[in-house]
ZADO-1210 file (C-alpha; in nm, 4 decimals, padded with zeros to 6 digits):
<atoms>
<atom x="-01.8235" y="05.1226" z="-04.4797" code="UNK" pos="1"/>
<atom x="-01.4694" y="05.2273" z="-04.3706" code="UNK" pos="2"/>
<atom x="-01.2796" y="05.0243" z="-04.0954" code="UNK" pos="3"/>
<atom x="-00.9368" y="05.1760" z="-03.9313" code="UNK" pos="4"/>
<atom x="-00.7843" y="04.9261" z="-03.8280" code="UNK" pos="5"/>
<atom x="-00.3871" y="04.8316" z="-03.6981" code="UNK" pos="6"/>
<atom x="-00.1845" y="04.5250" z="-03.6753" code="UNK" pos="7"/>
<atom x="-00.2144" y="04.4159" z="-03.3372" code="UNK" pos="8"/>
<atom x="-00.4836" y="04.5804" z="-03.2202" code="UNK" pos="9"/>
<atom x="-00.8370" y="04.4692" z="-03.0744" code="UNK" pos="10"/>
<atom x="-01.0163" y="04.6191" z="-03.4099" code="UNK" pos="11"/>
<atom x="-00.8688" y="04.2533" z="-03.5554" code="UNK" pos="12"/>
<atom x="-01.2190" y="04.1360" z="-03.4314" code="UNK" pos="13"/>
<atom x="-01.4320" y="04.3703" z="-03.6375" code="UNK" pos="14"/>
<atom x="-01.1925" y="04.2666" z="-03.9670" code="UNK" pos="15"/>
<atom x="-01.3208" y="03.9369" z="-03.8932" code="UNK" pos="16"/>
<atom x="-01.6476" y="03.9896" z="-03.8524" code="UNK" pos="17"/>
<atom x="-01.6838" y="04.2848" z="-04.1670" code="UNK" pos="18"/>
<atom x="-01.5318" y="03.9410" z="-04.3669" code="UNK" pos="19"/>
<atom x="-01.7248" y="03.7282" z="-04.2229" code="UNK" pos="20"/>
<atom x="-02.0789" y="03.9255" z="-04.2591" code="UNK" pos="21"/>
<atom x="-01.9725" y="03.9907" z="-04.6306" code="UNK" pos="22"/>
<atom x="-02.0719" y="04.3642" z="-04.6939" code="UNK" pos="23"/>
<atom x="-01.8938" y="04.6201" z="-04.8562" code="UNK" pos="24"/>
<atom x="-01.5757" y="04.7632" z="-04.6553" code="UNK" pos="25"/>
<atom x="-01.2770" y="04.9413" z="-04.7069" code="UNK" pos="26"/>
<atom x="-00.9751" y="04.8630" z="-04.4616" code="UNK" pos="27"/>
<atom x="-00.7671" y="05.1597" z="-04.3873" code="UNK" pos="28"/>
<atom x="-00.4440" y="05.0166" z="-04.2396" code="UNK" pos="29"/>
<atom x="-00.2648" y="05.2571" z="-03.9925" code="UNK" pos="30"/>
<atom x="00.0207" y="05.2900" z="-03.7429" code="UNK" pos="31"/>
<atom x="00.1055" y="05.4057" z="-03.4309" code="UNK" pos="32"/>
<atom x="00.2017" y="05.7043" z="-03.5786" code="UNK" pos="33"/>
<atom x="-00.0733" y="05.8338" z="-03.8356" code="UNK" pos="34"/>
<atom x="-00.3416" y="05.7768" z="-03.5504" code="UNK" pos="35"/>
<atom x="-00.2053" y="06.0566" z="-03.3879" code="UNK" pos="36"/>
<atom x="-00.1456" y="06.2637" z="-03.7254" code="UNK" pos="37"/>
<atom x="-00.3864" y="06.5722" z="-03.7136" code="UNK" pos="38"/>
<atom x="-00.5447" y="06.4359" z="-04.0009" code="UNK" pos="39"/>
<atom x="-00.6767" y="06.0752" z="-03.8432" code="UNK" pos="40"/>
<atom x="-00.7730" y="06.3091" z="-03.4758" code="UNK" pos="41"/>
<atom x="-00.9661" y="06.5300" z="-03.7157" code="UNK" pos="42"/>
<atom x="-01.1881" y="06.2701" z="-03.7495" code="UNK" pos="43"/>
<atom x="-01.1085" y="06.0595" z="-03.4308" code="UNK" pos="44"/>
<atom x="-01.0136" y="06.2769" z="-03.1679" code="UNK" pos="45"/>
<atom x="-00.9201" y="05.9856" z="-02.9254" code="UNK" pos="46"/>
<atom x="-00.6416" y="05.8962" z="-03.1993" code="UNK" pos="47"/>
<atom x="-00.7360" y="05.4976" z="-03.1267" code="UNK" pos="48"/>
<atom x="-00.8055" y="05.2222" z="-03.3243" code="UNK" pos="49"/>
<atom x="-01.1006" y="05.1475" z="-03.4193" code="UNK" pos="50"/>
<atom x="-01.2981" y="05.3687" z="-03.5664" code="UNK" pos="51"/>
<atom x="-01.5952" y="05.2564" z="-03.8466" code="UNK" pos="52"/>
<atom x="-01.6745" y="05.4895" z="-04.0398" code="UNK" pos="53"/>
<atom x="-02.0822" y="05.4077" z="-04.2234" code="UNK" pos="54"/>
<atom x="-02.1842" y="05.6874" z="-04.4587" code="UNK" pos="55"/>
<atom x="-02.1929" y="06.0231" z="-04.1981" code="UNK" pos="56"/>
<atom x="-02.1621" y="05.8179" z="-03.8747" code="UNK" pos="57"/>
<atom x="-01.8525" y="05.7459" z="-03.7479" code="UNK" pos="58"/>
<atom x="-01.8333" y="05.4532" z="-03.4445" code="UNK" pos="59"/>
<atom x="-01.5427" y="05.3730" z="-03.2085" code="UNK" pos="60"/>
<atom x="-01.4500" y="05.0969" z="-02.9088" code="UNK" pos="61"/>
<atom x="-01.4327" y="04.7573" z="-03.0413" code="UNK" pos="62"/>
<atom x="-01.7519" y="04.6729" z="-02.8131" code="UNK" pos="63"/>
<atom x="-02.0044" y="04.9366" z="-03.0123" code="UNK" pos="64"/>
<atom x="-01.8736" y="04.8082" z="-03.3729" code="UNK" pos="65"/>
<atom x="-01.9524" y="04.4633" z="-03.3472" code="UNK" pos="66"/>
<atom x="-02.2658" y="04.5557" z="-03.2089" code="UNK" pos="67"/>
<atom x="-02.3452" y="04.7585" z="-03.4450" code="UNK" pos="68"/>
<atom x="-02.2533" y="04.5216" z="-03.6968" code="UNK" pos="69"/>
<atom x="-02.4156" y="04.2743" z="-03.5504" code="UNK" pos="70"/>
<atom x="-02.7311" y="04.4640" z="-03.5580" code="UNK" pos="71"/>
<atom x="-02.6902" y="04.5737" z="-03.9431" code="UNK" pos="72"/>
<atom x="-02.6721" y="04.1991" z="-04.0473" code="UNK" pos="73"/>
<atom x="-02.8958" y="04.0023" z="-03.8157" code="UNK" pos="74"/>
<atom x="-02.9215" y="03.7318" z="-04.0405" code="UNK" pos="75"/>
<atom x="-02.5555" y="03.6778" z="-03.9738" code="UNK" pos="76"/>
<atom x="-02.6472" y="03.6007" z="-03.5795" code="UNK" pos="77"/>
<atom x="-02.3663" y="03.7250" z="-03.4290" code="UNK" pos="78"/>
<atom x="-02.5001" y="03.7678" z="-03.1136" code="UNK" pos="79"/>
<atom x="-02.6498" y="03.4197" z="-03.1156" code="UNK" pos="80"/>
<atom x="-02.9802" y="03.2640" z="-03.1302" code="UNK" pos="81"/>
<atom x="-03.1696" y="03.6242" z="-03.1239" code="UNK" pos="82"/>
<atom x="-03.2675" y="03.5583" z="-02.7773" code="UNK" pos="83"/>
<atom x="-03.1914" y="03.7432" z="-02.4428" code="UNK" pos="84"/>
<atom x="-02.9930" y="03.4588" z="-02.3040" code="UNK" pos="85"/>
<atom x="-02.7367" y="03.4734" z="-02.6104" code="UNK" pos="86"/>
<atom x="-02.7164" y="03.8086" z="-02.6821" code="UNK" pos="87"/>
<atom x="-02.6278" y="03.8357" z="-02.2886" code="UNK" pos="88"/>
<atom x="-02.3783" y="03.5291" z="-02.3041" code="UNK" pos="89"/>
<atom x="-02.2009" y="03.7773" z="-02.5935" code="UNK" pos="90"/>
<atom x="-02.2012" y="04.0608" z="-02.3706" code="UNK" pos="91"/>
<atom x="-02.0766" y="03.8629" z="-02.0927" code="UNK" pos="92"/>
<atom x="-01.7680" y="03.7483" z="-02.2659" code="UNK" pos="93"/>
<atom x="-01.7039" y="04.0714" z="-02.4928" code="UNK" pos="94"/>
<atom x="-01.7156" y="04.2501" z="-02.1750" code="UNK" pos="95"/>
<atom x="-01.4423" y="03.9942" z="-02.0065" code="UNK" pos="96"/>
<atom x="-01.2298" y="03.9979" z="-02.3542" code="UNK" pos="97"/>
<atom x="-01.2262" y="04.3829" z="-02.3505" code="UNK" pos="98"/>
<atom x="-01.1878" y="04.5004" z="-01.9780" code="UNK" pos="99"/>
<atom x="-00.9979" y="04.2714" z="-01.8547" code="UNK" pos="100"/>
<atom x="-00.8110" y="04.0924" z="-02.0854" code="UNK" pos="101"/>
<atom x="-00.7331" y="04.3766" z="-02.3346" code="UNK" pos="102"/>
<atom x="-00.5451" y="04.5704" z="-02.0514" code="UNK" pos="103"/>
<atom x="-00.3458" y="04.3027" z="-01.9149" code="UNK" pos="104"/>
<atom x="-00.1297" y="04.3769" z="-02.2591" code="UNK" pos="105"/>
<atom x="-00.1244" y="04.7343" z="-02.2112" code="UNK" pos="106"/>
<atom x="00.1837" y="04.7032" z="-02.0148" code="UNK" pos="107"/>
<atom x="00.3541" y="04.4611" z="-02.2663" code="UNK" pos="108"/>
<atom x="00.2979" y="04.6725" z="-02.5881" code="UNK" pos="109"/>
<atom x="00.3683" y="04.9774" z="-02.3764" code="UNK" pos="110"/>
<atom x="00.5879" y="04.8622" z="-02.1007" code="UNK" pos="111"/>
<atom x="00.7216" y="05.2223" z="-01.9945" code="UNK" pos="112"/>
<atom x="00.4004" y="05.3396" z="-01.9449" code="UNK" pos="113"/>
<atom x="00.3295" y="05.1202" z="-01.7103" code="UNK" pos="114"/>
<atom x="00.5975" y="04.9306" z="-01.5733" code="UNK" pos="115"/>
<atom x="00.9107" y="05.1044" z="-01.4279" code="UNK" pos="116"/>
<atom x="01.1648" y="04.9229" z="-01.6490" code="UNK" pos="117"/>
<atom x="01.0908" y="04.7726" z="-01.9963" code="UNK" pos="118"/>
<atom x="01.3053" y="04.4145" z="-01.8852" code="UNK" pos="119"/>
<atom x="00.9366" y="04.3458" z="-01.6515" code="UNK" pos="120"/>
<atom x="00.7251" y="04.3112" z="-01.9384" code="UNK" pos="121"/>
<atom x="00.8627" y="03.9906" z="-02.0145" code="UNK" pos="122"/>
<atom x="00.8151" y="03.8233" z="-01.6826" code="UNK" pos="123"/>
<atom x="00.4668" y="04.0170" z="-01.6686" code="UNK" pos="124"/>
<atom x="00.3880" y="03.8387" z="-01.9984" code="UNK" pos="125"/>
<atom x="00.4154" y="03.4778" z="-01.7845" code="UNK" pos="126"/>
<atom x="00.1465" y="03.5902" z="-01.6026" code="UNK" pos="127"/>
<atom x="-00.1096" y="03.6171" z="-01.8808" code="UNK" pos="128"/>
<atom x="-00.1118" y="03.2194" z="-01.9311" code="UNK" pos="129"/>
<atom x="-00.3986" y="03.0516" z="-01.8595" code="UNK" pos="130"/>
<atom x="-00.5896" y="03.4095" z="-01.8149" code="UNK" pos="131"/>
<atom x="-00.8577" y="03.3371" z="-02.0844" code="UNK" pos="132"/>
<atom x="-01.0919" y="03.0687" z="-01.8536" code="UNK" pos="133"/>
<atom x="-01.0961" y="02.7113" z="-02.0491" code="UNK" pos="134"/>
<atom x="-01.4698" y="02.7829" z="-02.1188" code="UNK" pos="135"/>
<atom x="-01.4236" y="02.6101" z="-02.4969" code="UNK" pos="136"/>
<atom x="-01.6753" y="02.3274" z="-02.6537" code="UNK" pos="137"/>
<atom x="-01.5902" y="02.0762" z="-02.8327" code="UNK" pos="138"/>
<atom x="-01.4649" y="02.2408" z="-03.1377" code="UNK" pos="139"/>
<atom x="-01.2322" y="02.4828" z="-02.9786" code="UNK" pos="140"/>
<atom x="-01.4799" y="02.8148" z="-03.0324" code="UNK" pos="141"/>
<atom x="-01.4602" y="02.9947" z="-02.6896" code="UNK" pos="142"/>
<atom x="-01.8266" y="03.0195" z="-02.5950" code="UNK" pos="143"/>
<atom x="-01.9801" y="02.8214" z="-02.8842" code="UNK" pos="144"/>
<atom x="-02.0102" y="02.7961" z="-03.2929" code="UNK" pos="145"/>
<atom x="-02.3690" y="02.9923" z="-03.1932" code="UNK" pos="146"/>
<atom x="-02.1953" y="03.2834" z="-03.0380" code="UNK" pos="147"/>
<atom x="-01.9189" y="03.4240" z="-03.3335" code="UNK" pos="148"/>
<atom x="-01.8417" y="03.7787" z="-03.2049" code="UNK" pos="149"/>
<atom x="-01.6376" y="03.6433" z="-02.8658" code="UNK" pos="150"/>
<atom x="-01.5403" y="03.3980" z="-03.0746" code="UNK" pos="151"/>
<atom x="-01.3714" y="03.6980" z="-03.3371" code="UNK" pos="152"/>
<atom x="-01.2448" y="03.8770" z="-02.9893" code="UNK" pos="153"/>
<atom x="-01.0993" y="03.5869" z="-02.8204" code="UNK" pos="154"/>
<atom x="-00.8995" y="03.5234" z="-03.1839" code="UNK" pos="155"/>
<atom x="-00.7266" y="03.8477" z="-03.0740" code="UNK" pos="156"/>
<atom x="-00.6514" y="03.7763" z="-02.7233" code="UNK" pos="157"/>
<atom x="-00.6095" y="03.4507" z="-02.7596" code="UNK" pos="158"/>
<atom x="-00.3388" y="03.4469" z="-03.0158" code="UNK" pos="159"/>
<atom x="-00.1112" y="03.6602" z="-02.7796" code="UNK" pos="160"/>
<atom x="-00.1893" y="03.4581" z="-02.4502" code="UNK" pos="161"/>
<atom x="-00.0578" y="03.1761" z="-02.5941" code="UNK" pos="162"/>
<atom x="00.2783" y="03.3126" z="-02.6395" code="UNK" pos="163"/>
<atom x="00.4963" y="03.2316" z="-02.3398" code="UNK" pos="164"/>
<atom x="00.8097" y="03.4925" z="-02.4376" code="UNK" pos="165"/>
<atom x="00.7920" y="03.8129" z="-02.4516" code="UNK" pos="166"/>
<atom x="00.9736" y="03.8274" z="-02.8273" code="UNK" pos="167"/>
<atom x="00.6893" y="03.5486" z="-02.9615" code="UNK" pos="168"/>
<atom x="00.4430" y="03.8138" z="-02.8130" code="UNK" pos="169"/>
<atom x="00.5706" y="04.1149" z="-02.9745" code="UNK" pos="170"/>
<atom x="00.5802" y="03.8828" z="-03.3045" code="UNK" pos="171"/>
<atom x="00.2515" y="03.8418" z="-03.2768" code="UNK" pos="172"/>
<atom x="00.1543" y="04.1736" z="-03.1659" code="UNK" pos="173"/>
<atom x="00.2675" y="04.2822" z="-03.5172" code="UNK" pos="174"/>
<atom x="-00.0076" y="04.0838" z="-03.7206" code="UNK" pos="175"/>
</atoms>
């Protein structure tokens, strides 16, 4: 199993998770730059991290992976308890982490793109306090020590909502 993964980026979570789960893997480290080198879109035309790659099938979107991952291992229960109610409690918050969290940094790590001068990033960054719902138990896991894959997810987001300034935030973009 072959995981594409970049600093900074949402495929953090599946790291976690391929460590955590304990099978095989080979990390493949790139940059902003070789996932748009005509050798990465050859096999990734989106030029995105991630992409898994197991045997001939190749997987992309954060979402799918830990699914499937989740399915390969389900000893690991990653989506919970094996029942309906957890697997849809996982959903639930991998689908909050990844639409709307995840985009509110889009304009931080690419302010140009979407903001019409790179000095509103920072003040845009203020914003993003306090946007992950306190929804913790008592030992700090974001749903629940039964529900690891939001848990892996909200690591990611988490770490950068924290950060007040927009410097700290491009610090720990870099990760």
């Amino acid at each position: 199993m072959k995981l594409y993964h970049m600093p900074g980026a949402c495929s953090l979570a599946d790291l976690i998770v391929l460590e955590w789960i304990g099978v095989p893997h080979e990390i493949v480290r790139m940059s902003r730059e070789n996932i748009k080198s005509p050798d990465y879109l050859a096999i990734n035309a989106d030029g995105t991290v991630p992409l898994l790659e197991h045997g001939d099938f190749s997987l992309t979107e954060n979402v799918a992976i830990l699914g499937y991952l989740a399915d390969l291992c389900p000893e690991a229960r990653l989506l919970g308890d094996g029942t309906p109610h957890d697997r849809a409690e996982v959903m639930r918050w991998l689908g909050f982490l990844n639409s709307d969290v995840h985009m509110m940094f889009k304009p931080i790590f690419t302010p140009t793109r979407f903001l019409p001068d790179q000095a509103f990033a920072g003040a845009y960054a203020h914003t993003l306090n306090g946007s992950i719902p306190d929804s913790t138990d008592e030992t700090g896991s974001l749903a629940n020590d039964r529900l690891p894959i939001p848990t892996c997810s909200s690591f990611y987001a988490g770490r950068l909502t924290l950060r007040s300034d927009y410097k700290a935030l491009r610090t720990c973009h870099d990760l």
